[in-house]
C-alpha positions as CSV (number, residue, x, y, z in Angstrom):
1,X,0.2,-8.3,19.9
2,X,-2.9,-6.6,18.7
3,X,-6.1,-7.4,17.1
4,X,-8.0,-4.7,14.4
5,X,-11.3,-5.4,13.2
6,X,-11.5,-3.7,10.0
7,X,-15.5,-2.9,9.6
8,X,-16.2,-3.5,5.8
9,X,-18.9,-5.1,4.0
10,X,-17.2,-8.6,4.8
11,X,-16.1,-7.4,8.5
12,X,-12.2,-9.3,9.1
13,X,-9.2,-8.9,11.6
14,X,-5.6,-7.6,11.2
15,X,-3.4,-9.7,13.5
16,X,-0.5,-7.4,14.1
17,X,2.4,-10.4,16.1
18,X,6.3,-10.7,16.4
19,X,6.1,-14.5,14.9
20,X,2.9,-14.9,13.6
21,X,4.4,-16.5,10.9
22,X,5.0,-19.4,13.2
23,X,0.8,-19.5,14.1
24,X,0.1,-18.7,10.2
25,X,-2.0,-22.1,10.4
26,X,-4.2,-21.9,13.2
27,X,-5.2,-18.0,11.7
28,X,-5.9,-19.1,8.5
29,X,-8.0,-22.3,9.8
30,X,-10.5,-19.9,11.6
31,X,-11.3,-18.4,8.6
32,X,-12.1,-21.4,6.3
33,X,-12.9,-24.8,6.4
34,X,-11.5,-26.1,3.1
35,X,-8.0,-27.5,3.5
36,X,-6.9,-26.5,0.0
37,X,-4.6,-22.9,-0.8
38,X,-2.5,-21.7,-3.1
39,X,-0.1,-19.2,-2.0
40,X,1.4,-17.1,-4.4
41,X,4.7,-14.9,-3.5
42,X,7.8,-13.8,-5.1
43,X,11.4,-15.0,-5.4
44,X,12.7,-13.2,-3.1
45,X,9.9,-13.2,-0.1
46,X,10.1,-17.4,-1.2
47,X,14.1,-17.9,-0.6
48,X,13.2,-16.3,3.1
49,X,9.9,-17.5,3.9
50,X,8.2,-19.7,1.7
51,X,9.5,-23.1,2.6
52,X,8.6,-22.8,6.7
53,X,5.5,-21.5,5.2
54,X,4.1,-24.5,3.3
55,X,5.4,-26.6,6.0
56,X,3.5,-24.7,8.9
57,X,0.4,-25.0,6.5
58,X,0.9,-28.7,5.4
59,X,1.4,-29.5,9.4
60,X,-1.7,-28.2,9.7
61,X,-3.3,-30.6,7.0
62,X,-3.5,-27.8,4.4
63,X,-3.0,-28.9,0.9
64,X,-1.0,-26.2,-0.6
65,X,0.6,-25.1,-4.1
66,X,2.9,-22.4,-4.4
67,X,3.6,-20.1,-7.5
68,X,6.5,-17.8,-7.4
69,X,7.3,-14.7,-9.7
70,X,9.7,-12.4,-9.8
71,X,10.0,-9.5,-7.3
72,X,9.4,-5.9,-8.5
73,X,6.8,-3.6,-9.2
74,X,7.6,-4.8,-13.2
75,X,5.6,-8.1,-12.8
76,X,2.2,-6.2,-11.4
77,X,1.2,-6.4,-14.9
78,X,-1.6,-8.7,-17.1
79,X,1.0,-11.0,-18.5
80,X,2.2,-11.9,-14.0
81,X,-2.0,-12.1,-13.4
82,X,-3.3,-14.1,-16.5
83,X,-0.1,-16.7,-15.7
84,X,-1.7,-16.7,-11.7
85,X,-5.0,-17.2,-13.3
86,X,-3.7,-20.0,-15.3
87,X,-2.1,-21.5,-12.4
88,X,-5.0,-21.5,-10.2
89,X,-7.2,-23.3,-13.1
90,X,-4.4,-25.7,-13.4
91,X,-4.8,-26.4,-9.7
92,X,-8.5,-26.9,-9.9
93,X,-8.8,-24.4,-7.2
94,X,-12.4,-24.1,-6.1
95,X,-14.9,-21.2,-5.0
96,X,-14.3,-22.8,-1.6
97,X,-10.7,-23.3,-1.6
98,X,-8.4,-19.7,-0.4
99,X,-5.3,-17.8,-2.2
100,X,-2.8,-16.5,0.4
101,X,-0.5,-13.5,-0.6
102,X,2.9,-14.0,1.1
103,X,4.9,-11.1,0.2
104,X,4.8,-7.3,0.0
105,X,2.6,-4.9,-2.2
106,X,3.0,-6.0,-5.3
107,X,2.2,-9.4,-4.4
108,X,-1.1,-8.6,-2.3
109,X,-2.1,-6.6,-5.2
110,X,-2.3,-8.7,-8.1
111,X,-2.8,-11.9,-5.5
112,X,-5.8,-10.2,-4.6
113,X,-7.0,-9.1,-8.0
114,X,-6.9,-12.7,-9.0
115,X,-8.8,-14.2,-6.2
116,X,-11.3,-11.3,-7.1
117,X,-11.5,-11.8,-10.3
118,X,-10.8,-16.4,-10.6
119,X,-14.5,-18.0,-10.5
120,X,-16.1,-14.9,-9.9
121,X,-13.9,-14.0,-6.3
122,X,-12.7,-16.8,-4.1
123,X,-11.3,-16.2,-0.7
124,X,-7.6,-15.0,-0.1
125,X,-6.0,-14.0,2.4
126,X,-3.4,-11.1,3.3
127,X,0.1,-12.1,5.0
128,X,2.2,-8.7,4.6
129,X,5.9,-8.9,4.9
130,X,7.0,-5.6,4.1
131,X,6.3,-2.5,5.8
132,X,4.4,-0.8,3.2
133,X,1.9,-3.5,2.8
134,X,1.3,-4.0,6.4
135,X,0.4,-0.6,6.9
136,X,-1.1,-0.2,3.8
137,X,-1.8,-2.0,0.6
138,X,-2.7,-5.3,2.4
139,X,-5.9,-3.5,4.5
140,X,-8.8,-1.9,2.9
141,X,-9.5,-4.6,-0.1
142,X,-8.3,-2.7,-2.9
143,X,-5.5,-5.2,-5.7
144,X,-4.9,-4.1,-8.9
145,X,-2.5,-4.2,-11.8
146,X,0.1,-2.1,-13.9
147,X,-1.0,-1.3,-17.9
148,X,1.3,0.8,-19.6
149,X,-0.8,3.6,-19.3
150,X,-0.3,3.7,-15.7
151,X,-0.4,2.4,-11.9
152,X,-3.5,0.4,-10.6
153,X,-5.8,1.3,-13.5
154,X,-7.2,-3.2,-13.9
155,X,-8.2,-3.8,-10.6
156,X,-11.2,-4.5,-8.2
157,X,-12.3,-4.3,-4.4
158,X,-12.3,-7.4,-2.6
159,X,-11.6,-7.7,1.3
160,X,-9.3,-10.6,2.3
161,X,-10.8,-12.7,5.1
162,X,-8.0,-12.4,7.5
163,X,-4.9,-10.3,7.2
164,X,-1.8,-11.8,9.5
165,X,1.2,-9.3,10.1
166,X,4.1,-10.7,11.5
167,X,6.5,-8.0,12.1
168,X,9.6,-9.6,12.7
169,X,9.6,-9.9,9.1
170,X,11.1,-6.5,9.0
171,X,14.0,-7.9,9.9
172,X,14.9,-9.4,7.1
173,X,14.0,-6.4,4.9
174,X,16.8,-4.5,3.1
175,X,17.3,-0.9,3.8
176,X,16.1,0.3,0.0
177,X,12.9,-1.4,1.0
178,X,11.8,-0.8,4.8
179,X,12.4,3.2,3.8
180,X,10.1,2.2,1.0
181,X,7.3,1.6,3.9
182,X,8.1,4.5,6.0
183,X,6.5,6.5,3.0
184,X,3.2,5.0,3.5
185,X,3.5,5.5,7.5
186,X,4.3,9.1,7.3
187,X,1.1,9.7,4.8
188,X,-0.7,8.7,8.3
189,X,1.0,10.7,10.3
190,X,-0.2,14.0,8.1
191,X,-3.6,13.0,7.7
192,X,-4.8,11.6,11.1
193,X,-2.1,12.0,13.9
194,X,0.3,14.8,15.3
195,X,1.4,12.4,18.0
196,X,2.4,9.6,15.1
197,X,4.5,12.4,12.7
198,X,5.8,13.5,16.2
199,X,7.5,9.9,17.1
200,X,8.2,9.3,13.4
201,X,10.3,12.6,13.5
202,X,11.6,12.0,16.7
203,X,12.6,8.4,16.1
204,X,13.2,8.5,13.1
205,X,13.8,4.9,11.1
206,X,14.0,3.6,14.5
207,X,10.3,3.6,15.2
208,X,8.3,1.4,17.5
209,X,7.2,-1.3,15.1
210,X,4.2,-2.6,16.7
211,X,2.5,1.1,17.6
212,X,3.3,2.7,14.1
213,X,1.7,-0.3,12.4
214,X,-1.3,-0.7,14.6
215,X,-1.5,3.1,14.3
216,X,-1.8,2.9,10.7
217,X,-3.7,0.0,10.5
218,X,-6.7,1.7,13.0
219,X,-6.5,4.8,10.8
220,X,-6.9,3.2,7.5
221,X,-9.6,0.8,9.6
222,X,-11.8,3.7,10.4
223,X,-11.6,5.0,7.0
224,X,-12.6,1.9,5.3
225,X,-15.6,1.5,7.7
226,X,-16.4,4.8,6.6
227,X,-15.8,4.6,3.3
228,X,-15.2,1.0,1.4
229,X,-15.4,1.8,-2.1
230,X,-13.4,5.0,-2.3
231,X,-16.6,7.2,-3.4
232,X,-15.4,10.0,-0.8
233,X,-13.1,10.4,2.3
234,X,-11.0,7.5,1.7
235,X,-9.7,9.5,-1.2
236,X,-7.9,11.1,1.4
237,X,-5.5,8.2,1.5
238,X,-4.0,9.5,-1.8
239,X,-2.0,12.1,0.3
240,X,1.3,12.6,-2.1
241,X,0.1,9.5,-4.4
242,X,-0.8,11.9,-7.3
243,X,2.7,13.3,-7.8
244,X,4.1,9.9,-6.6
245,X,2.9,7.5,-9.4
246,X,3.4,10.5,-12.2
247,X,7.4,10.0,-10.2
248,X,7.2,6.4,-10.2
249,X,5.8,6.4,-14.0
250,X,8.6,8.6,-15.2
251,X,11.5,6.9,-13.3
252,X,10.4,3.5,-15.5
253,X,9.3,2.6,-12.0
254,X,13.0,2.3,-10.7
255,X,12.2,5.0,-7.9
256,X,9.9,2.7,-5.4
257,X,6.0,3.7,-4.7
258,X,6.9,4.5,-0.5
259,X,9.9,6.9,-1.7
260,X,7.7,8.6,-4.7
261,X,4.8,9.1,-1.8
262,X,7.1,10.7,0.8
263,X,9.1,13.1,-1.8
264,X,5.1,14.0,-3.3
265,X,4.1,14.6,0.4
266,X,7.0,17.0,0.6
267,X,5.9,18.3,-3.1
268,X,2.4,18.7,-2.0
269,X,3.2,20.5,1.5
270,X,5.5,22.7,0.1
271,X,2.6,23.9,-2.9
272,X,-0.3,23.8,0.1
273,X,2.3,26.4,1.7
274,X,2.9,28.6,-0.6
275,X,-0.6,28.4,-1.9
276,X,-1.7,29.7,1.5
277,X,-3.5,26.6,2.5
278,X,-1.3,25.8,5.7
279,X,1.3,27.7,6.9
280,X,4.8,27.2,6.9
281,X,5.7,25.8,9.9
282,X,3.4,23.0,9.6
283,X,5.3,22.5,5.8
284,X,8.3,22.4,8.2
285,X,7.3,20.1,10.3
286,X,6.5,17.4,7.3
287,X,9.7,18.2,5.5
288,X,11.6,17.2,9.2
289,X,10.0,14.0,8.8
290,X,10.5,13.2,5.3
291,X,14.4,13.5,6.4
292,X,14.0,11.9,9.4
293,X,12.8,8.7,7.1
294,X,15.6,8.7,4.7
295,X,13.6,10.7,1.7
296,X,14.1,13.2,-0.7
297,X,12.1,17.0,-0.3
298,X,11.7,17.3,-4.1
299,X,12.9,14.5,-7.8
300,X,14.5,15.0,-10.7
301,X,11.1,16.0,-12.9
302,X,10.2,18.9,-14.0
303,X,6.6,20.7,-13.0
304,X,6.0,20.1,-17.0
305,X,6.7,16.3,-16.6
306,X,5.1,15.5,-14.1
307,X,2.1,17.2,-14.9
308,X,1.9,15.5,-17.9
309,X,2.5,12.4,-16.1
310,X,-0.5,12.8,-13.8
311,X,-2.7,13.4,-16.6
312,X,-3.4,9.8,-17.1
313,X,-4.3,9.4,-13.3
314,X,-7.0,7.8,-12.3
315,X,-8.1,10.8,-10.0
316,X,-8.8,13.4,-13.0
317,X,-12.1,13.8,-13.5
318,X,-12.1,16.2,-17.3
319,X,-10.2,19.1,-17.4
320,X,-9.6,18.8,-13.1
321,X,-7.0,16.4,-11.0
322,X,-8.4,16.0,-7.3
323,X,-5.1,17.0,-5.4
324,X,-4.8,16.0,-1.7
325,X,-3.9,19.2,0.2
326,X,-2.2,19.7,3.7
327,X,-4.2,22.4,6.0
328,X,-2.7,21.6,9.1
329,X,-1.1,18.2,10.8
330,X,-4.1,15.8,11.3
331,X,-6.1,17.9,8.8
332,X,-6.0,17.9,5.1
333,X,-8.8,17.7,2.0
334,X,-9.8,17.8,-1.0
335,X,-8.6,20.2,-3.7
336,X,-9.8,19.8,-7.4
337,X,-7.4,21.8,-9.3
338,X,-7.9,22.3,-13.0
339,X,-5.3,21.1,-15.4
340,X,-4.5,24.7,-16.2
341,X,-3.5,25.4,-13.2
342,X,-1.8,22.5,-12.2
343,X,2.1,23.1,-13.4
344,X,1.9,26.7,-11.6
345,X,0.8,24.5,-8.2
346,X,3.4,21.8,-8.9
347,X,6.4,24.4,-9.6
348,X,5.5,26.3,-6.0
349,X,5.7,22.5,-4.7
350,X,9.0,22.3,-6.5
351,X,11.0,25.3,-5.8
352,X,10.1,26.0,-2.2
């Protein structure tokens, strides 16, 4: 078991336990005093965990109501969040009462931009069940929703009070979507930690579960204690994501976010090599470990598509995209690359 403090305007832990599920009561009591939650989930995550959920919360004396959507990146849109919203007025939720997100990404995302946005912000709390949103999208505050003009572009910062990672949930996960997590845990390993891409090569899919996601979750810790509202060095956490969403957007999102980040990693490595930025052995080394996790080295896109794709990313600023580059393994920054030159840095990032 392990305890992280993440430091952020509204300081909160990330309890990272094999059955926490089983204590999700007792957790979520030390963090509030009203009795009254809504959790919201999806179809899927509900058939496996939603039932035993509700129960362990209504033992507890919790008054809970549940809605349900379907699974998929396709419902983190307006039409999923305005029906949540709805729901939750229904309800006659309160600013004192708490919205739990029991699922993966999707679900913490637009969960969380609901509770940020319903009555002005209530509470809400994280319970990640998939590997990429324990490691990633449940930590740090940020939720958001899909428009059709792209990922995340409606959303908000707002810190959940408690986040409670039960990995044994990983279990149950089918293969498509635990590879879609090791994504996420490899963007770690480039930025902050040789010894992390080291095991992640080495073991492969096979990981130790508890120190790659406490790994992860320290990492991303120190950089939202450093930087909450994304105004500088945690846009370093966007490692592949540029080249990943323009993927994700041009697949009609049937290529998942953790395999789009580990294939633009590779993209991105590959460029940073040829470009001169790091050499080639340390390209190497982040190719092994895309393998090692089940991913692809390069898509189906063109340079031309998918720089048009990331044209409509939130990290352009005018006529220049802020690219994340690779220098070495534990070392990478920021590279604003104008849109002029951006297809001749994607194609190097393509070809290589």
């Amino acid at each position: 078991m392990a305890r992280i403090k993440v430091e952020a305007g509204k300081p909160y832990e990330v309890i990272i336990e094999k059955g926490a599920l089983t204590k999700a009561a007792e957790y979520i009591a030390s963090v509030t005093t009203s009795k009254k939650v809504a959790v919201i989930t999806d179809d899927t995550v509900d058939s496996l965990y939603g039932d035993p959920f509700v129960c362990n919360l209504a033992s507890a004396g919790f008054e809970t109501v549940k809605f349900t959507f379907p699974h998929g990146e396709a419902s983190k849109n307006t039409s999923t969040f305005i029906k949540i919203i709805d729901f939750l007025a229904e309800n006659h939720l309160t600013r004192s009462d708490t919205v739990i997100a029991l699922g993966g990404g999707v679900v913490g995302d637009i969960s969380g931009f609901a509770a940020a946005t319903y009555l002005r912000g209530i509470r809400y709390i994280q319970v990640p069940t998939t590997l990429l949103s324990a490691v990633d999208s449940s930590v740090g505050g940020k939720c958001a929703v899909d428009i059709p003009m792209g990922k995340n572009l409606l959303g908000a910062f707002h810190q959940p009070s408690v986040v409670i990672c039960d990995y044994k949930t990983l279990d149950t996960l089918p293969r498509e979507i635990f590879l879609d997590g090791c994504g996420e845990v490899l963007k770690y390993g480039i930025l902050y930690s040789p010894d992390l891409l080291s095991h992640l090569s080495e073991k492969g899919t096979g990981f130790d579960r508890e120190y790659v996601i406490g790994s992860c979750v320290q990492l991303k810790a120190d950089v939202v204690k450093r930087d909450e509202f994304d105004t500088g060095e945690r846009a370093m956490l966007n490692l592949g994501h540029t080249v990943a969403h323009a993927i994700e957007k041009l697949s009609n999102m049937t290529i998942s976010h953790g395999a789009a980040v580990a294939t633009g990693c590779a993209v991105i490595a590959r460029a940073s090599a040829s470009a001169g930025i790091c050499t080639k052995d340390t390209s190497d080394k982040i190719c092994d470990a895309v393998l090692a996790l089940g991913h692809k080295l390069s898509c189906e896109y063109s340079a031309k598509d998918l720089c048009n794709a990331m044209l409509s990313d939130k990290k352009r600023h005018g006529n220049t995209v802020d690219l994340i580059v690779v220098e070495d393994i534990g070392r990478c920054k920021i590279l604003p690359i104008s849109t002029d030159d951006l297809l001749a840095f994607i194609e190097k990032g393509l070809r290589a």
